[in-house]
N, CA, C and O atoms as a Maestro MAE file, in Angstrom:
{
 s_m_m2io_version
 :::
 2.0.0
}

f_m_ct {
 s_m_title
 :::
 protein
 m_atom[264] {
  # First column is atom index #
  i_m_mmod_type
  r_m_x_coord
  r_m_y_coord
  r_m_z_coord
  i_m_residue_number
  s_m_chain_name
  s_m_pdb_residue_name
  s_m_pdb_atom_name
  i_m_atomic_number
  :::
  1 25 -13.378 19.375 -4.730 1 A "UNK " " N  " 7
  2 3 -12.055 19.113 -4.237 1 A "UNK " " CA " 6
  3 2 -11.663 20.261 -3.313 1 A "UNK " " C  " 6
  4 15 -12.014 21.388 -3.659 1 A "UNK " " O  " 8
  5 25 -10.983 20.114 -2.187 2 A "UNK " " N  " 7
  6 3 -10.483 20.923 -1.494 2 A "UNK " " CA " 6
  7 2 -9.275 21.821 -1.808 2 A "UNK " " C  " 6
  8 15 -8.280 21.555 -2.482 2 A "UNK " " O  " 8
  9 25 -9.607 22.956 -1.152 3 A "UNK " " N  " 7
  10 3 -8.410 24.197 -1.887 3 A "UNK " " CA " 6
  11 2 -6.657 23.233 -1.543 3 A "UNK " " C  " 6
  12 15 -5.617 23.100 -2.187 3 A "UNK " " O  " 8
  13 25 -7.053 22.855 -0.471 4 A "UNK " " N  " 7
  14 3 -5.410 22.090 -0.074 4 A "UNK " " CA " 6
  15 2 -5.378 20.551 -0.676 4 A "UNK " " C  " 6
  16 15 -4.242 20.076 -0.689 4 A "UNK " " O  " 8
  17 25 -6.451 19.667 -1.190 5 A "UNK " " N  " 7
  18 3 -5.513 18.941 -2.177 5 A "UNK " " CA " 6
  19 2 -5.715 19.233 -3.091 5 A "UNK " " C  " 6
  20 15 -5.387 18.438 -3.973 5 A "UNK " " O  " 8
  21 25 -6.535 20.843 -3.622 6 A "UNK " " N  " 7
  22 3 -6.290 20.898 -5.010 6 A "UNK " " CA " 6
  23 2 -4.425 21.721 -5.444 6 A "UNK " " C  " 6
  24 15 -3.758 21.690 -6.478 6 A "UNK " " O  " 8
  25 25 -4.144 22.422 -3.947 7 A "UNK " " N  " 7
  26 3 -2.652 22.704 -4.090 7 A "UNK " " CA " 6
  27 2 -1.865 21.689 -4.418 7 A "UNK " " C  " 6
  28 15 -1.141 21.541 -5.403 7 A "UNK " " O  " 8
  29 25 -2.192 20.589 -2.962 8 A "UNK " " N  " 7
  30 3 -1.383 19.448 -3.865 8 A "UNK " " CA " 6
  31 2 -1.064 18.457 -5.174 8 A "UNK " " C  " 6
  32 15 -0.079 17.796 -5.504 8 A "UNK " " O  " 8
  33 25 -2.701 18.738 -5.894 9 A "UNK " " N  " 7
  34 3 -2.795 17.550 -6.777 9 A "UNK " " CA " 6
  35 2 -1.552 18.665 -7.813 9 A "UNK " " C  " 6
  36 15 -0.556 18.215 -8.381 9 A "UNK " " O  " 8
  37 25 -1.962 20.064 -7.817 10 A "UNK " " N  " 7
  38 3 -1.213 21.207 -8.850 10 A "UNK " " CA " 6
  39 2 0.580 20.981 -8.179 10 A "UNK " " C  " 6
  40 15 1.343 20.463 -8.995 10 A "UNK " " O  " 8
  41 25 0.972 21.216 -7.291 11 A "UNK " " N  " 7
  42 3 2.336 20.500 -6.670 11 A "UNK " " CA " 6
  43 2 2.755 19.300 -7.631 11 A "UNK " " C  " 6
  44 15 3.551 19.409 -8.563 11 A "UNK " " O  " 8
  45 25 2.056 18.082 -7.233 12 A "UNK " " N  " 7
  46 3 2.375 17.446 -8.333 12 A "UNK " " CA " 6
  47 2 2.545 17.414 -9.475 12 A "UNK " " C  " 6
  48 15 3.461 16.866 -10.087 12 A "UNK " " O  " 8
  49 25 1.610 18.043 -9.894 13 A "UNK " " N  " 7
  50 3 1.278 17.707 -11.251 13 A "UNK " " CA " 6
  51 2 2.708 18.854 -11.803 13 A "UNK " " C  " 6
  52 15 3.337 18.335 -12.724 13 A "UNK " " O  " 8
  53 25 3.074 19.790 -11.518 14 A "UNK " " N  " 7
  54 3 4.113 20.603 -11.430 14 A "UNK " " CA " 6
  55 2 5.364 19.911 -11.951 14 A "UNK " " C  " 6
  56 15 5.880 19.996 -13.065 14 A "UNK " " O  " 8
  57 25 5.866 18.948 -10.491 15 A "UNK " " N  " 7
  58 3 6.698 18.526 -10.452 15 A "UNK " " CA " 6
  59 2 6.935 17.634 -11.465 15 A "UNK " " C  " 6
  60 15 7.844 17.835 -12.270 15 A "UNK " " O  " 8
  61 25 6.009 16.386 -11.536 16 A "UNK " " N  " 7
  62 3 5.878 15.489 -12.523 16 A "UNK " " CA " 6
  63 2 6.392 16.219 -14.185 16 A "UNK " " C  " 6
  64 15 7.453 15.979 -14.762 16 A "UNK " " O  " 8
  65 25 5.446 17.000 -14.594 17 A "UNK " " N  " 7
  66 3 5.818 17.963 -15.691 17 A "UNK " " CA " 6
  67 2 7.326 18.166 -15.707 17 A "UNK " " C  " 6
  68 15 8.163 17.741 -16.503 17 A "UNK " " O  " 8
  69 25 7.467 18.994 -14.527 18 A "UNK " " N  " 7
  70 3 9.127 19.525 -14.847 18 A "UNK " " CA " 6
  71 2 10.397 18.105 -14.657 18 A "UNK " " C  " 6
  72 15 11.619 18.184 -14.778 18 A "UNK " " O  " 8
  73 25 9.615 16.985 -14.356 19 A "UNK " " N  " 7
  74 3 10.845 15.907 -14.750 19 A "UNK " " CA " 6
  75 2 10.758 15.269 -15.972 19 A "UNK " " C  " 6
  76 15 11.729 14.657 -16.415 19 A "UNK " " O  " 8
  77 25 9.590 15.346 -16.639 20 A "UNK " " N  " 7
  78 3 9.187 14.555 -17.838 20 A "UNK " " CA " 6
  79 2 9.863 15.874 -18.996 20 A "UNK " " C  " 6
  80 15 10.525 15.470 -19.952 20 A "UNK " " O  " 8
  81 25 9.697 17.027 -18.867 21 A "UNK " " N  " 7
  82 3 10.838 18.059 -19.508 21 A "UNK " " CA " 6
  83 2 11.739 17.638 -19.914 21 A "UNK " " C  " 6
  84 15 12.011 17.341 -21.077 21 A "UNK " " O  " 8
  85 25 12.722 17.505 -18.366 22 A "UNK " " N  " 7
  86 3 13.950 17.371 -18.302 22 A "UNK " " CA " 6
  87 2 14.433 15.803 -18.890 22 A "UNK " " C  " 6
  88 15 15.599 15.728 -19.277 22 A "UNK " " O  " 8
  89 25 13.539 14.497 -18.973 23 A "UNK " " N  " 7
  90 3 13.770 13.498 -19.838 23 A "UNK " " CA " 6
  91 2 13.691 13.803 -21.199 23 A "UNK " " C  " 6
  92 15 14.393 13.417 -22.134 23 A "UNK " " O  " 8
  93 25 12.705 14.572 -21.167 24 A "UNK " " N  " 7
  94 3 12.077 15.115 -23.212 24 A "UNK " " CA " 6
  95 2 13.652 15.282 -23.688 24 A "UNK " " C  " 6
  96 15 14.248 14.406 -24.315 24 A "UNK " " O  " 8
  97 25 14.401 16.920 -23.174 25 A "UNK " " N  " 7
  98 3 15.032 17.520 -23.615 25 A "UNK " " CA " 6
  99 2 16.395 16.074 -23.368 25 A "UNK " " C  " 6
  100 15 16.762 15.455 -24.367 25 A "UNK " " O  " 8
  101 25 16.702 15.893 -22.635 26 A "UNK " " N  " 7
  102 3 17.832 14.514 -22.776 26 A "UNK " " CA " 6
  103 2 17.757 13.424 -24.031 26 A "UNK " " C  " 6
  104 15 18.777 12.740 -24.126 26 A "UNK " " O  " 8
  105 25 17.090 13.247 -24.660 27 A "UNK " " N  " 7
  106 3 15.986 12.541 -25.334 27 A "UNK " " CA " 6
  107 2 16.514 12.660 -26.318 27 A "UNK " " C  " 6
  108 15 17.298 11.934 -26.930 27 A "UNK " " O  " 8
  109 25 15.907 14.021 -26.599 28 A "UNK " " N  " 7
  110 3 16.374 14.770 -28.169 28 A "UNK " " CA " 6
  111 2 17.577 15.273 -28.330 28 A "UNK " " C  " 6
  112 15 18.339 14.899 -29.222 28 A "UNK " " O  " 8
  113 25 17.957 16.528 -27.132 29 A "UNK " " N  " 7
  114 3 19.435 16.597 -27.233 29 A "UNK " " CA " 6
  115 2 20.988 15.400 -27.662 29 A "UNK " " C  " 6
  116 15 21.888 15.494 -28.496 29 A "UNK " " O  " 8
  117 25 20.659 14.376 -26.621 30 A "UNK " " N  " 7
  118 3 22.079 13.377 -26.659 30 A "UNK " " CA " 6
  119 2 21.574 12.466 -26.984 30 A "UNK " " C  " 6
  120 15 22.320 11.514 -27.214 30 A "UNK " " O  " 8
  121 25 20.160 12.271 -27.166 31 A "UNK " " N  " 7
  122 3 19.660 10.395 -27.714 31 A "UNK " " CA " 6
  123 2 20.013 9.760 -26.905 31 A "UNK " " C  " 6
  124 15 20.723 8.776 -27.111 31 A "UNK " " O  " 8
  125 25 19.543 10.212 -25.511 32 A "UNK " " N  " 7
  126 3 19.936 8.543 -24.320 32 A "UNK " " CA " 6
  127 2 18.359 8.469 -23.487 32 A "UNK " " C  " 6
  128 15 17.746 9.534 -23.421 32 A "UNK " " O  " 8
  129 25 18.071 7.909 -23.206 33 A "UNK " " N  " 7
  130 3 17.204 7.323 -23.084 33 A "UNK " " CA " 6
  131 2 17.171 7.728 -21.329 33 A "UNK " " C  " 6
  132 15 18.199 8.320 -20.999 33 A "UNK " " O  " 8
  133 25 16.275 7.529 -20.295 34 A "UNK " " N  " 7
  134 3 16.503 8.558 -18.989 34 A "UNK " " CA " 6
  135 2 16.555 7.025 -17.803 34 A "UNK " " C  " 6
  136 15 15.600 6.262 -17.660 34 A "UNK " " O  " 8
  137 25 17.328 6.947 -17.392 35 A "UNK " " N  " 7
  138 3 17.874 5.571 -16.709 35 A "UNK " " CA " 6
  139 2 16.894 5.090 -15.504 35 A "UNK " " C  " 6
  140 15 16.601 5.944 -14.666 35 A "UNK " " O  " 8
  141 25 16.453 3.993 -15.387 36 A "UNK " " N  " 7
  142 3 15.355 3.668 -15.436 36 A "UNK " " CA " 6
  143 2 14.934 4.093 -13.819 36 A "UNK " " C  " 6
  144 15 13.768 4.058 -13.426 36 A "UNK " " O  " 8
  145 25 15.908 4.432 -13.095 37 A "UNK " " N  " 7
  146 3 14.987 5.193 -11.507 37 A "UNK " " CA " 6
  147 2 14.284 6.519 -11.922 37 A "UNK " " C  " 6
  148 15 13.233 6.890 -11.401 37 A "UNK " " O  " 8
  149 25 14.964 7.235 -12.937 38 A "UNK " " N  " 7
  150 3 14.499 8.734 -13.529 38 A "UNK " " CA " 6
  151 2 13.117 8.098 -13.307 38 A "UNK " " C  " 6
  152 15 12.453 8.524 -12.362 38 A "UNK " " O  " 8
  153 25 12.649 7.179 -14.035 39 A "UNK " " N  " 7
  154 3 11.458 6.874 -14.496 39 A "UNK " " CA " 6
  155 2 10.602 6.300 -13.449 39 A "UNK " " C  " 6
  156 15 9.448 6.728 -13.430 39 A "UNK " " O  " 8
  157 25 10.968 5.314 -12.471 40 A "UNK " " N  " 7
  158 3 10.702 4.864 -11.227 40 A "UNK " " CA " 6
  159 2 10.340 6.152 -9.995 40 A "UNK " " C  " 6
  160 15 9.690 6.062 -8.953 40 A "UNK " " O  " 8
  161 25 10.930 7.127 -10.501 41 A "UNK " " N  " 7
  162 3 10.539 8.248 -9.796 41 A "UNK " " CA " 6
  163 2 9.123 8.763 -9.787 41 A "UNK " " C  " 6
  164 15 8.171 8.816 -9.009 41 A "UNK " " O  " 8
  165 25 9.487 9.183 -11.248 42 A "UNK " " N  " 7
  166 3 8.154 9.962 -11.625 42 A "UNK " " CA " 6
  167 2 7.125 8.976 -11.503 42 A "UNK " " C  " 6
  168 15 6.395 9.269 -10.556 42 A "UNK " " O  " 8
  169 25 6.787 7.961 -12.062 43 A "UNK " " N  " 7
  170 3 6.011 6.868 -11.615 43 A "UNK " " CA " 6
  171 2 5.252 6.951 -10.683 43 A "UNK " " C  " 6
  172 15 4.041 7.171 -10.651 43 A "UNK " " O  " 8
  173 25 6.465 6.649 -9.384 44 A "UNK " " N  " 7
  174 3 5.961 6.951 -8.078 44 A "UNK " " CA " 6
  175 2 4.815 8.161 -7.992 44 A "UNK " " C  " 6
  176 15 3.638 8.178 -7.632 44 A "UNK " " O  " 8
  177 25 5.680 9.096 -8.468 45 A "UNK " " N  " 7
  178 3 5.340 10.335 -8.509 45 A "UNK " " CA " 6
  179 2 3.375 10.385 -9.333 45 A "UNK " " C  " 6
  180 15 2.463 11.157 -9.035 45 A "UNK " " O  " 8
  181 25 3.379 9.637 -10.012 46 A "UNK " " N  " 7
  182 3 1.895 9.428 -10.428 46 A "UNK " " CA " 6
  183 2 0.966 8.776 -9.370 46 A "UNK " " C  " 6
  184 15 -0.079 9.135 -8.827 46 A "UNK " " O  " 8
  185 25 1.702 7.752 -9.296 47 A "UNK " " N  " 7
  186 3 0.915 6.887 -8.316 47 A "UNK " " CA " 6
  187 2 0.551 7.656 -7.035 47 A "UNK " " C  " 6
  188 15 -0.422 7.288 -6.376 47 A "UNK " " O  " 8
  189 25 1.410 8.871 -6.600 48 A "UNK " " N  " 7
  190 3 1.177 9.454 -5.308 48 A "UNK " " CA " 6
  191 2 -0.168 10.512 -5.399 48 A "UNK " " C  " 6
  192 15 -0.973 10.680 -4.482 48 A "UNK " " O  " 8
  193 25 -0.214 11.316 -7.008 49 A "UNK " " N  " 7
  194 3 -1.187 11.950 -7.412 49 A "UNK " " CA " 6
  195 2 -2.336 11.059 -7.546 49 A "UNK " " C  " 6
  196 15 -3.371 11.614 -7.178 49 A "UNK " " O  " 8
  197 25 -2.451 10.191 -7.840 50 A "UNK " " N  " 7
  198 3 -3.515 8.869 -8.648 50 A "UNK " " CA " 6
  199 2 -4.124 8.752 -6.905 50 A "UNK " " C  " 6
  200 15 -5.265 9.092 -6.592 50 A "UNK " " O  " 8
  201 25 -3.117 8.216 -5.941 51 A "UNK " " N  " 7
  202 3 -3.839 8.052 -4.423 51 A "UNK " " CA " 6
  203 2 -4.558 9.342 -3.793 51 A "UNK " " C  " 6
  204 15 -5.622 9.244 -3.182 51 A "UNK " " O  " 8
  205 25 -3.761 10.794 -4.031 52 A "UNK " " N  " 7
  206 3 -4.363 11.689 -3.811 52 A "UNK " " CA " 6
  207 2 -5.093 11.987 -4.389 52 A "UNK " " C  " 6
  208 15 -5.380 13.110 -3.977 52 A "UNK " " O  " 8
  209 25 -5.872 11.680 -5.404 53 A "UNK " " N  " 7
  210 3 -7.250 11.927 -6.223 53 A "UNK " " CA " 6
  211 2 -7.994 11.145 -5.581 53 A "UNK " " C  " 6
  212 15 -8.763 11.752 -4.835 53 A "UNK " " O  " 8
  213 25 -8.123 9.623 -5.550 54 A "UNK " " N  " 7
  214 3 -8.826 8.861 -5.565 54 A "UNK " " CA " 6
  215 2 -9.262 8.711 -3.953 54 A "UNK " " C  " 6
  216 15 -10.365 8.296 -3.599 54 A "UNK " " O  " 8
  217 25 -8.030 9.191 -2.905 55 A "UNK " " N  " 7
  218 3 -8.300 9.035 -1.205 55 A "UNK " " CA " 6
  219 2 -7.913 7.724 -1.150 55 A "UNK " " C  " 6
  220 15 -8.359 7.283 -0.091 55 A "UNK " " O  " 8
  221 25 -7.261 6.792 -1.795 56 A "UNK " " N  " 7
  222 3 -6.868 5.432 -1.381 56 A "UNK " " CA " 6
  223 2 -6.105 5.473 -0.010 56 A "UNK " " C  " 6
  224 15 -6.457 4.608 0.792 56 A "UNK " " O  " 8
  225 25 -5.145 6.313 0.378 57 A "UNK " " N  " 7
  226 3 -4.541 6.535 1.275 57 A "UNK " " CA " 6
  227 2 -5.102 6.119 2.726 57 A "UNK " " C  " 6
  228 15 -4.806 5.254 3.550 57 A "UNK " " O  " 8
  229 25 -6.027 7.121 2.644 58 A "UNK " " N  " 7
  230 3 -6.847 7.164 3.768 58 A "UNK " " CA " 6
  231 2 -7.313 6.162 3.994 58 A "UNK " " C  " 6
  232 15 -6.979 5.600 5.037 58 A "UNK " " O  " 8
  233 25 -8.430 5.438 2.959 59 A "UNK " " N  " 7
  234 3 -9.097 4.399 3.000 59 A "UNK " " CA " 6
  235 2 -8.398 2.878 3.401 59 A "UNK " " C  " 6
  236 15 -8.879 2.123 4.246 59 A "UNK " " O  " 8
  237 25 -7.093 2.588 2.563 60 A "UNK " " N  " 7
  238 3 -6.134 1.532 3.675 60 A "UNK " " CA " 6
  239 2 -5.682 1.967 4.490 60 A "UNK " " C  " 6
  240 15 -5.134 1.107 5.180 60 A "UNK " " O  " 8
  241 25 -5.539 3.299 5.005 61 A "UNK " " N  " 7
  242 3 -5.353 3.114 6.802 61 A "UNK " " CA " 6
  243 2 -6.331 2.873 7.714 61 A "UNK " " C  " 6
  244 15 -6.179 2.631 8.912 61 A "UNK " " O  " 8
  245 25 -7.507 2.963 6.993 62 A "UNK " " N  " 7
  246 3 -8.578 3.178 8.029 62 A "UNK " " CA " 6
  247 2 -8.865 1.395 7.694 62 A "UNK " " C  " 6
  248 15 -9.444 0.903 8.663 62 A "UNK " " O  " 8
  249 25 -8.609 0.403 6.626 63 A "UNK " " N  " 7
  250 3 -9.179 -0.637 6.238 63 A "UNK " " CA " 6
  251 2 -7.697 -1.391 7.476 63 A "UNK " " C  " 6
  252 15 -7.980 -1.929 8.547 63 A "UNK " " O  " 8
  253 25 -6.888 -1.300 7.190 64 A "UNK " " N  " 7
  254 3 -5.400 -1.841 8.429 64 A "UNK " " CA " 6
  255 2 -5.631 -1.691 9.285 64 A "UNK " " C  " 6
  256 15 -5.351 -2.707 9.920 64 A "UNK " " O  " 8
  257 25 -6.292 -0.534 10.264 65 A "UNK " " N  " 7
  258 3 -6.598 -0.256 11.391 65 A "UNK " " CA " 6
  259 2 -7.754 -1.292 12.018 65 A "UNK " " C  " 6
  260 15 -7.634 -1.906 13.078 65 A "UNK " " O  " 8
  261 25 -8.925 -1.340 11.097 66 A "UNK " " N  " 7
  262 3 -9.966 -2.123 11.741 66 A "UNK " " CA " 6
  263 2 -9.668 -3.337 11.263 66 A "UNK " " C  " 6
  264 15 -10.346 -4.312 11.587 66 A "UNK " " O  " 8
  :::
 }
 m_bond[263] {
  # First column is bond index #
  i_m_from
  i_m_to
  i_m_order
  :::
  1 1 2 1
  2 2 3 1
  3 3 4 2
  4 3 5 1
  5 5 6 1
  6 6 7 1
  7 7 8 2
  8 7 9 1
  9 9 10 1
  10 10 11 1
  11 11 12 2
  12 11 13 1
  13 13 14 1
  14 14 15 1
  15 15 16 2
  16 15 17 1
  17 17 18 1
  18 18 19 1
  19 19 20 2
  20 19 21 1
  21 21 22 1
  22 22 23 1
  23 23 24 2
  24 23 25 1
  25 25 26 1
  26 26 27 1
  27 27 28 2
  28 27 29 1
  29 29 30 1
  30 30 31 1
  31 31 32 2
  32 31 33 1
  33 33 34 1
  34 34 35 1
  35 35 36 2
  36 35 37 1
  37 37 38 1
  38 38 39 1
  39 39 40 2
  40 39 41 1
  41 41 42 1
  42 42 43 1
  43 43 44 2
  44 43 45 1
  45 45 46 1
  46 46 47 1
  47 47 48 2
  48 47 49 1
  49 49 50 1
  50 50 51 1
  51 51 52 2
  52 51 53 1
  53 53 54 1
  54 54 55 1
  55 55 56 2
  56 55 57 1
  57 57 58 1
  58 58 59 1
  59 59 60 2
  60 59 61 1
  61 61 62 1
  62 62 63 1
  63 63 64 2
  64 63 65 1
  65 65 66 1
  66 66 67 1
  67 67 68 2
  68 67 69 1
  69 69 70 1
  70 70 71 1
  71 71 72 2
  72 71 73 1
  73 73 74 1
  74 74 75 1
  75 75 76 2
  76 75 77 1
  77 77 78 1
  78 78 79 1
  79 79 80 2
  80 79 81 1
  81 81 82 1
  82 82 83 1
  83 83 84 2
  84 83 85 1
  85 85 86 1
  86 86 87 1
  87 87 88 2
  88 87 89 1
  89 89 90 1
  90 90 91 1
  91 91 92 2
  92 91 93 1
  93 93 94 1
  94 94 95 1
  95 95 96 2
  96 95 97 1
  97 97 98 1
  98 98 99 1
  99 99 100 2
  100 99 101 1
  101 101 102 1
  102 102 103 1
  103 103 104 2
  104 103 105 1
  105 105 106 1
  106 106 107 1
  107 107 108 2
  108 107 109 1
  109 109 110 1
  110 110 111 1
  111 111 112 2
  112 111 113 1
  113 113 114 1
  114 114 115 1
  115 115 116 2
  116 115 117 1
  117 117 118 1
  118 118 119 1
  119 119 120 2
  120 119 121 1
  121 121 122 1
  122 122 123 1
  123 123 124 2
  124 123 125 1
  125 125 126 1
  126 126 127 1
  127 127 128 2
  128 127 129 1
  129 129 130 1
  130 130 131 1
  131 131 132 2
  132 131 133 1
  133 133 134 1
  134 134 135 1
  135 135 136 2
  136 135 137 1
  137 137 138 1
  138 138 139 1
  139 139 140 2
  140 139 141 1
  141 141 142 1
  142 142 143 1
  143 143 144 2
  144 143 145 1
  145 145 146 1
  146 146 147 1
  147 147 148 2
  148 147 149 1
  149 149 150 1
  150 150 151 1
  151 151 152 2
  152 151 153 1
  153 153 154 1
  154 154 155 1
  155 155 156 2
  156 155 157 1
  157 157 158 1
  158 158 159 1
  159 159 160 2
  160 159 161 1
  161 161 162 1
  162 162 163 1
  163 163 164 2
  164 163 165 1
  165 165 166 1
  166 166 167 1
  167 167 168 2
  168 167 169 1
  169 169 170 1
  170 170 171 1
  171 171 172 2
  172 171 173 1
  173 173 174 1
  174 174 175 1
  175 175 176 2
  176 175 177 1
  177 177 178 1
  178 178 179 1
  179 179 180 2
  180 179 181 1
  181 181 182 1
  182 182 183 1
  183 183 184 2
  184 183 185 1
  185 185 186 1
  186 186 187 1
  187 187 188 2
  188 187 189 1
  189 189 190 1
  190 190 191 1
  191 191 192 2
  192 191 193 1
  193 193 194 1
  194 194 195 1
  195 195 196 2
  196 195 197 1
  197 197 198 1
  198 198 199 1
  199 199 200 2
  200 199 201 1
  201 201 202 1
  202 202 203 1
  203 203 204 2
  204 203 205 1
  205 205 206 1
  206 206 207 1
  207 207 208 2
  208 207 209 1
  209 209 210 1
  210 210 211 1
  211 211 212 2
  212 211 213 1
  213 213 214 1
  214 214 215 1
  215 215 216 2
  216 215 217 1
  217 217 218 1
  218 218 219 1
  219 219 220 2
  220 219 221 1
  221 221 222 1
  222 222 223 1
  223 223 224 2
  224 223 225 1
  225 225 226 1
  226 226 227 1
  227 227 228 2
  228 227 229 1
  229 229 230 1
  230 230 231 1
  231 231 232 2
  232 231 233 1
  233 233 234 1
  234 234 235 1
  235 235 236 2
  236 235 237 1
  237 237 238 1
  238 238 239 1
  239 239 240 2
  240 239 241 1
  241 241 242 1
  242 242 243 1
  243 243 244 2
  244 243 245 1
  245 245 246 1
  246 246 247 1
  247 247 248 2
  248 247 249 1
  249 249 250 1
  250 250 251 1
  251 251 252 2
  252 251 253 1
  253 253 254 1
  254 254 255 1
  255 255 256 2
  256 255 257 1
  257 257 258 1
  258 258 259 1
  259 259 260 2
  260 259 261 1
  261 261 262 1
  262 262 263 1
  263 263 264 2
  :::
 }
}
């Protein structure tokens, strides 16, 4: 893996962490449950790591193009 998407896959993986925290602690603190874009976020937020692992990205632009 390359030093620059291994920054990014760690970026993510960062970020992801520090929102799944911040649901944990909501969770346990007030017992509410994290409203469902919280979750649509981070999601995303996998799916963007999951494409940057795998190079899907690249591969449907280059598959759209031709």
């Amino acid at each position: 893996m390359s030093q620059s998407k291994r920054e990014q896959v760690i970026s993510h993986l960062r970020y992801i962490r520090q929102e799944l925290r911040e649901m944990h602690q909501g969770v346990r603190q007030d017992g509410l449950l994290p409203e469902a874009g919280e979750i649509r976020g981070v999601m995303a937020q996998m799916e963007a790591l999951l494409e940057l692992l795998e190079g899907k990205t690249s591969k449907k632009a280059k598959a759209e193009a031709g």
